[in-house]
VOGU-3710 file (C-alpha; in Angstrom, 3 decimals, decimal comma):
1> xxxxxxxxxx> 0,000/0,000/0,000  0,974/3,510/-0,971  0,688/6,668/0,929  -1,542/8,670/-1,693  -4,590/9,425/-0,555  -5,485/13,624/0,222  -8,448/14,696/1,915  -9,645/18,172/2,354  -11,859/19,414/5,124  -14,113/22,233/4,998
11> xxxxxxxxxx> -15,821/23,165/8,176  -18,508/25,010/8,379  -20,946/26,124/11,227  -22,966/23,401/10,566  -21,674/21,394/7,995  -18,293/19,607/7,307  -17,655/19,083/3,846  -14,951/16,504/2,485  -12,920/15,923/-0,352  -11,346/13,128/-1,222
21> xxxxxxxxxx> -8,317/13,341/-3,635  -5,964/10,448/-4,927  -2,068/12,125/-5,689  -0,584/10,997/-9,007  2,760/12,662/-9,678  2,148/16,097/-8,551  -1,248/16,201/-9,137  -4,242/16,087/-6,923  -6,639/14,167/-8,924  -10,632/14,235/-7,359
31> xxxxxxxxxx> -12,332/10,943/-6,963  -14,896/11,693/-4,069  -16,732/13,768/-1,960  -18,269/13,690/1,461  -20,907/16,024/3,894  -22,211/15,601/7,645  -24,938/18,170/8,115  -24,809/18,942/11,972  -28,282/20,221/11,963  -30,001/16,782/10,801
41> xxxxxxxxxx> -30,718/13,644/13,170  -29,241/11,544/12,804  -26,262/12,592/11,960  -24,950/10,646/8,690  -22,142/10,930/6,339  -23,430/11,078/2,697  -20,049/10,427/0,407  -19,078/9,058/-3,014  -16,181/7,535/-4,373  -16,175/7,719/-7,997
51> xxxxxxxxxx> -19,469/6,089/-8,807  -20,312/4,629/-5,965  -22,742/6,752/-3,025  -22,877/5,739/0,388  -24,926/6,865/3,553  -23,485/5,801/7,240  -24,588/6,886/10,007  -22,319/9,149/12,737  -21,756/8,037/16,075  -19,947/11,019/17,430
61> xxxxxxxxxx> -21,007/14,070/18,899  -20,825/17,584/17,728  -20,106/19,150/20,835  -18,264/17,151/23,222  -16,989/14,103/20,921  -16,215/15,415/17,817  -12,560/13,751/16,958  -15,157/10,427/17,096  -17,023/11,940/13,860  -13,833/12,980/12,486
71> xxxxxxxxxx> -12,392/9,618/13,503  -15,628/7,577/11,614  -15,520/9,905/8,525  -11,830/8,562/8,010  -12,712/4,987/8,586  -15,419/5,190/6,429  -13,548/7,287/3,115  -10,309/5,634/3,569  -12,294/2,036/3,217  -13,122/2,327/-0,529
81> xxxxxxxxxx> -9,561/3,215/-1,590  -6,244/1,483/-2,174  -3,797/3,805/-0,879  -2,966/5,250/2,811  -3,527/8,927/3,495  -0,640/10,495/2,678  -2,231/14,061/3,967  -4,692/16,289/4,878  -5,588/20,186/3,687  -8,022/22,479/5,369
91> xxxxxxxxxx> -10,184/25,648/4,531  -9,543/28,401/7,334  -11,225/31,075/6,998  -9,330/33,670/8,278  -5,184/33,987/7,739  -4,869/37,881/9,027  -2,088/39,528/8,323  0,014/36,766/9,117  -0,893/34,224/6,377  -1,149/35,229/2,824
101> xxxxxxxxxx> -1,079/31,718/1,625  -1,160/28,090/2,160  1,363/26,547/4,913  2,058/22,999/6,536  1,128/22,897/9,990  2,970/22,570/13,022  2,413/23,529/17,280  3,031/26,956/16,309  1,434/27,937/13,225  -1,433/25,991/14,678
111> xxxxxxxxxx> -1,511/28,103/17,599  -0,965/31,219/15,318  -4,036/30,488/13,751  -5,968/30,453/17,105  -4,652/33,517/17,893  -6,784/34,967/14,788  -10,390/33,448/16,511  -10,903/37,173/17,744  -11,228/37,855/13,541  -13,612/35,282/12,617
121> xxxxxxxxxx> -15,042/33,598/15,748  -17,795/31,587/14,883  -15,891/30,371/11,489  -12,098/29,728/12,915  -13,068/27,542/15,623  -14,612/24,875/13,560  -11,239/23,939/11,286  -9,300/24,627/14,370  -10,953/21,532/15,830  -10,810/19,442/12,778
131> xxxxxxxxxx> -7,013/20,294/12,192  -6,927/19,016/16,422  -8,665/15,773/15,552  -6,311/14,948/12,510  -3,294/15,371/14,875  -4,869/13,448/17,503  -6,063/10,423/15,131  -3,403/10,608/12,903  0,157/12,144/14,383  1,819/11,473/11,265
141> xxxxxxxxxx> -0,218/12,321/8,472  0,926/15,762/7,174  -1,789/18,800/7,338  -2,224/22,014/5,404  -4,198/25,102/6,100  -5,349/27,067/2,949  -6,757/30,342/3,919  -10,139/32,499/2,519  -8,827/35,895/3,232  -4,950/34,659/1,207
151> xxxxxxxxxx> -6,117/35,435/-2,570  -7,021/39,184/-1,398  -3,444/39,705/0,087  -2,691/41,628/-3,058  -5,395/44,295/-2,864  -3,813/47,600/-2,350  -3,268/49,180/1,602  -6,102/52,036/0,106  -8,593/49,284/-0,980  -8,303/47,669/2,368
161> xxxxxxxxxx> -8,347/50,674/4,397  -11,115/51,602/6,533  -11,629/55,320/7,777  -10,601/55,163/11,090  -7,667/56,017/12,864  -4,319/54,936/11,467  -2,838/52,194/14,599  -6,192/50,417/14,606  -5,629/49,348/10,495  -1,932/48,775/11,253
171> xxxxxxxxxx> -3,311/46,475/14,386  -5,423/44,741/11,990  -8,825/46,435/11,445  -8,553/46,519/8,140  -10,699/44,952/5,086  -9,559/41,195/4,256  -12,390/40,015/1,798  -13,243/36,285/1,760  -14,327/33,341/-0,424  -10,792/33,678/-1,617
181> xxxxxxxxxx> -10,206/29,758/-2,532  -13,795/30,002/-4,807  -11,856/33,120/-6,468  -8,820/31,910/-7,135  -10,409/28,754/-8,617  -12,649/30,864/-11,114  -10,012/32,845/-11,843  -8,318/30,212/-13,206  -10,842/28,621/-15,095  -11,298/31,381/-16,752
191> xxxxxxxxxx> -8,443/31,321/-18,085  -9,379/27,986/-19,655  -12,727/29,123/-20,824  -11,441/32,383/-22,145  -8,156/33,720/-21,388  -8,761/36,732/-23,033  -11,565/37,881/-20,981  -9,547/36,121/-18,171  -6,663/38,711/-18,143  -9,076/41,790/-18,392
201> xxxxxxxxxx> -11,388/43,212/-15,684  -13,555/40,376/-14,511  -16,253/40,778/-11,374  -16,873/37,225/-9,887  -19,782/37,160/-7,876  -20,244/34,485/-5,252  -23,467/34,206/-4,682  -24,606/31,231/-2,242  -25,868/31,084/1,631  -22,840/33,752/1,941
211> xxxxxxxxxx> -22,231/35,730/-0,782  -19,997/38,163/-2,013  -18,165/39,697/-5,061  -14,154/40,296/-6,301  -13,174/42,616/-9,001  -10,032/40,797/-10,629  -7,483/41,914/-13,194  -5,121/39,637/-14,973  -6,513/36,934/-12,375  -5,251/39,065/-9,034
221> xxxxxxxxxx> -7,716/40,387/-7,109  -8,346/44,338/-6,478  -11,088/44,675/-4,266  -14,220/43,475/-2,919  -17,533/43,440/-1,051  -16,617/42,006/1,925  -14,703/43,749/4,295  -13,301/43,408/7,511  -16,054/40,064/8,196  -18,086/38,348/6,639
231> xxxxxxxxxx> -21,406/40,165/7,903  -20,315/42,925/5,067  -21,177/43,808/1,763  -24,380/42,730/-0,247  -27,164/40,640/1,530  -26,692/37,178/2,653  -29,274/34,366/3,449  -29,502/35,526/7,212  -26,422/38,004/7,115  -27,525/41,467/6,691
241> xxxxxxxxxx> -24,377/42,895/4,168  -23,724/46,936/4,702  -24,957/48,098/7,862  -24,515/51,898/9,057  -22,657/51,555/12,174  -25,695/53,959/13,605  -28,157/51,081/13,474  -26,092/49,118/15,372  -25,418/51,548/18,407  -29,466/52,277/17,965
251> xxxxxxxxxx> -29,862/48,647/18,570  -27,520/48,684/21,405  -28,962/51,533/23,380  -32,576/49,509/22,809  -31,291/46,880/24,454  -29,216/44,499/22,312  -26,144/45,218/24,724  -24,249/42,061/24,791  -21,662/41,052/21,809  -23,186/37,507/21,488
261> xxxxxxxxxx> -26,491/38,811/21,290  -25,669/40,867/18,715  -23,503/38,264/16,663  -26,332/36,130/17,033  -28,627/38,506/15,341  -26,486/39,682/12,557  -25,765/36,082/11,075  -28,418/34,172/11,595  -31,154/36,283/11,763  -30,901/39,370/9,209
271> xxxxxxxxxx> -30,065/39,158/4,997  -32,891/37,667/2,822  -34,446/36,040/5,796  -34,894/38,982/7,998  -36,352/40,868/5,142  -38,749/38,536/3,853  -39,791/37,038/7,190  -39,882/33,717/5,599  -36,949/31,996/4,453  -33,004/32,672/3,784
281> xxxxxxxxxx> -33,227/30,455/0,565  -33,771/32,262/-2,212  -35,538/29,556/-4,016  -38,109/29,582/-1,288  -38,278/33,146/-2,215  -38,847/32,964/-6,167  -41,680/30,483/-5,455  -43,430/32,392/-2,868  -46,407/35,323/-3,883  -46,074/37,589/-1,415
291> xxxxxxxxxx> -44,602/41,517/-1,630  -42,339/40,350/1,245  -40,330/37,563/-0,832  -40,508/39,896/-3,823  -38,696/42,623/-2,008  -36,166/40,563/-0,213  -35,429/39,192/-3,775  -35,492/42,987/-5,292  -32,945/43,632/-2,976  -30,620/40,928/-2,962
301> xxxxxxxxxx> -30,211/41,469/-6,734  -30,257/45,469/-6,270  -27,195/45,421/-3,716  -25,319/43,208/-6,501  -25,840/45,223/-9,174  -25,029/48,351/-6,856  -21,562/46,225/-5,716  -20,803/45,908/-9,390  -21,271/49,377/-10,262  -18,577/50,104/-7,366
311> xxxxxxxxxx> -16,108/47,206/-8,383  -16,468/49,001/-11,837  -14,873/52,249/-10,375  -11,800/50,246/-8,633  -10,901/48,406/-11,979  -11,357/51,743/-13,835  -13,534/49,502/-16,653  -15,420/45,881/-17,116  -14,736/42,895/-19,417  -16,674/40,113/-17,901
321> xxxxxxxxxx> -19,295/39,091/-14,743  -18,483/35,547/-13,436  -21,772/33,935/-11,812  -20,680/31,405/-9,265  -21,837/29,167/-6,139  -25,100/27,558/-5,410  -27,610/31,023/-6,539  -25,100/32,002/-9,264  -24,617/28,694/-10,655  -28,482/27,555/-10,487
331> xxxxxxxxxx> -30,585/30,791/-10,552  -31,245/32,163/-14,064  -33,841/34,575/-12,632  -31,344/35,999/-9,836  -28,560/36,421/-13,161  -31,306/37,986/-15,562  -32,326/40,827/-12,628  -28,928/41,403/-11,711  -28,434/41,879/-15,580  -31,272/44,256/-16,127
341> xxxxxxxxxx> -30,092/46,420/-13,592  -26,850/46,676/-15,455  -27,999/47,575/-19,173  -26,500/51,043/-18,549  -23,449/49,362/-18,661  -24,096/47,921/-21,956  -24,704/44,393/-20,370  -27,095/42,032/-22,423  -28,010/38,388/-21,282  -29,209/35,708/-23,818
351> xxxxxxxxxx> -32,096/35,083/-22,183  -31,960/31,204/-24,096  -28,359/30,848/-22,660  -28,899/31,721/-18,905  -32,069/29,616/-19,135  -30,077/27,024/-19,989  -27,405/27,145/-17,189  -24,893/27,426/-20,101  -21,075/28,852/-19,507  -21,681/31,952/-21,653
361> xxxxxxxxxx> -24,906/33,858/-21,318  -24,131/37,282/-22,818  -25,901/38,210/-25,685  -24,092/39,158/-29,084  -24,425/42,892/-28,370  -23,379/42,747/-24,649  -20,221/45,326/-23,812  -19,237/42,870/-21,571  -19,389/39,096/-21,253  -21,350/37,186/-19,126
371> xxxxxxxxxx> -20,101/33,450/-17,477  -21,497/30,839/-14,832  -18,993/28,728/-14,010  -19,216/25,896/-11,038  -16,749/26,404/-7,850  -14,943/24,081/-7,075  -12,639/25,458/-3,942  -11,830/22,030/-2,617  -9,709/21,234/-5,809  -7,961/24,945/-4,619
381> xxxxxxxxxx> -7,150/23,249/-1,285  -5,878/20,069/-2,154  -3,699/21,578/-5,310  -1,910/24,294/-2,438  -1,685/21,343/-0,117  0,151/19,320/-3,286  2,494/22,373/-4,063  3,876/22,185/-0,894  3,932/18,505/0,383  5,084/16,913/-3,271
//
């Protein structure tokens, strides 16, 4: 037996998704997938490996046994193929200023990467405690953090500036952006689609549960709609996007006073949900009648369209809208409003195209072209984990 199976863990706040890679040369090559959704009962493990699907159920806990899930997904995975695991690669949200790209772990960076929990603390927790599992279960197996916030590293100090006073943004309060392993990804598939457009001024938008948007150029990004966390820029299922600061101290003097209380509220309880009083999902939305799901819809794809608009102004021009993640990739009514908001900017769809689901969707005339093209940002993290363990 060989050493050459990679997986990748993405952990969310209530999901872990897996990946499940086989190494050939120095190439990650993807032959499987896995997900444990925390907020079903019981909890099972839904995973494929190549054409094969398989459902077992989890006897771990979420809270207080949780290196037993980790421990069961490995048993499970690591069953249907030939080789040992060789390593292990993991999506952390937030890298700071310390990380702007993928390491190997170790005691320290590991600790390093706590240290950042203050930056992202309902998101950093969850791979700090799959990355603790892994080293429990398996000392010897090699792991490798790939970072969200990394791919933004090379937006200018003015982009990521926020207007406040000069030692808190060189302590850190500063804008970092996220969704940077779904970015990087697009950005270079784009360049296999069309590496003209690819090397112009592209706008990805990420539009899922959390959603967001990245002016590139050349494939390096410049700015985007997320700033400092990931409660900013355009609505989000329950997240609320841009929120004057004077709401917040209203709420505050009304009696929201304690920082959980308020966390609490502005991710799970604002965005597209909060609006519409009904549902997050924006497919719940576009089947329900009422004014409210209209408007939380109507919004949603006005705040994009807005976003672009300002993404326009940092690249100084436009040469092509990437539609990406679960809405972008599946939602030919979010991409058509979202396009007719942005016919001053010479943007046509072909309304046959985006219908469709197919990779181009401008029409003929359009001053700009229009993609939707899949994410795939577990491929991101096991090809950094490959670069630097091969």
């Amino acid at each position: 037996m060989t050493d050459d199976v990679l997986l990748t863990f993405n952990a969310g706040s209530s999901t872990l998704k897996i990946g499940i890679f086989e190494l050939k040369g120095a190439r990650a090559s993807n032959v499987g997938r896995g997900k444990i959704d925390f907020d079903q009962t019981p909890l099972t493990l839904r995973y494929s490996v190549r054409q094969a699907h398989y459902e077992k159920p989890v006897k771990g806990d979420n809270d207080t046994n949780f290196v037993s899930i980790v421990g069961e997904t490995l048993d499970h995975m690591l069953a249907h193929l030939p080789g040992g695991l060789s390593a292990v690669a993991h999506r952390v949200v937030h890298g700071g200023m310390t990380f702007p790209k993928a390491i190997p772990l170790d005691d320290a960076r590991i600790g390093q990467i706590e240290a950042l929990i203050p930056l992202a603390p309902l998101h950093q927790p969850q791979a700090l405690r799959v990355i603790r599992s892994i080293a429990t279960l398996r000392p010897g197996v090699r792991q490798v953090a790939s970072f969200d916030t990394a791919f933004h590293s090379s937006q200018s100090d003015l982009v990521r500036r926020l207007a406040i006073p000069r030692r808190m943004h060189d302590d850190g309060v500063r804008r970092y952006g996220f969704h940077g392993l779904s970015y990087k990804y697009i950005a270079s598939r784009l360049r296999q689609i069309d590496p003209v457009a690819a090397g112009g001024k592209v706008i990805a938008c990420h539009l899922g549960s959390g959603a967001s948007l990245c002016a590139m150029e050349d494939g390096i990004s410049r700015d985007t709609s997320m700033g400092f966390s990931a409660l900013d820029g355009i609505p989000m299922a329950t997240r609320p996007g841009w929120l004057d600061p004077g709401a917040l101290l209203y709420l505050m003097r009304s009696g929201m006073r304690q920082p959980d209380e308020m966390e609490d509220f502005l991710y799970h309880e604002c965005g597209l949900l909060g609006v519409s009083g009904i549902s997050g999902d924006t497919r719940v939305l576009l089947d329900d009648d009422s004014p409210e799901a209209a408007e939380a819809i109507d919004l949603f794809c006005l705040r994009i369209s807005g976003e672009i608009g300002r993404l326009c102004a940092t690249l100084g021009g436009l040469d092509a809208i990437v539609f990406t993640a679960g809405i972008g990739e599946n939602q030919p009514q979010i991409r058509a409003r979202v396009a007719q908001r942005l016919q001053w900017l010479g943007i046509e769809i072909d309304g046959n195209a985006n219908n469709r689901n197919l990779t181009s969707i401008n029409a003929a005339s359009s001053h700009a072209k229009l993609f939707v093209i899949p994410t795939d940002e577990e491929q991101v993290i096991a090809d950094e984990a490959t670069a630097l363990i091969m």
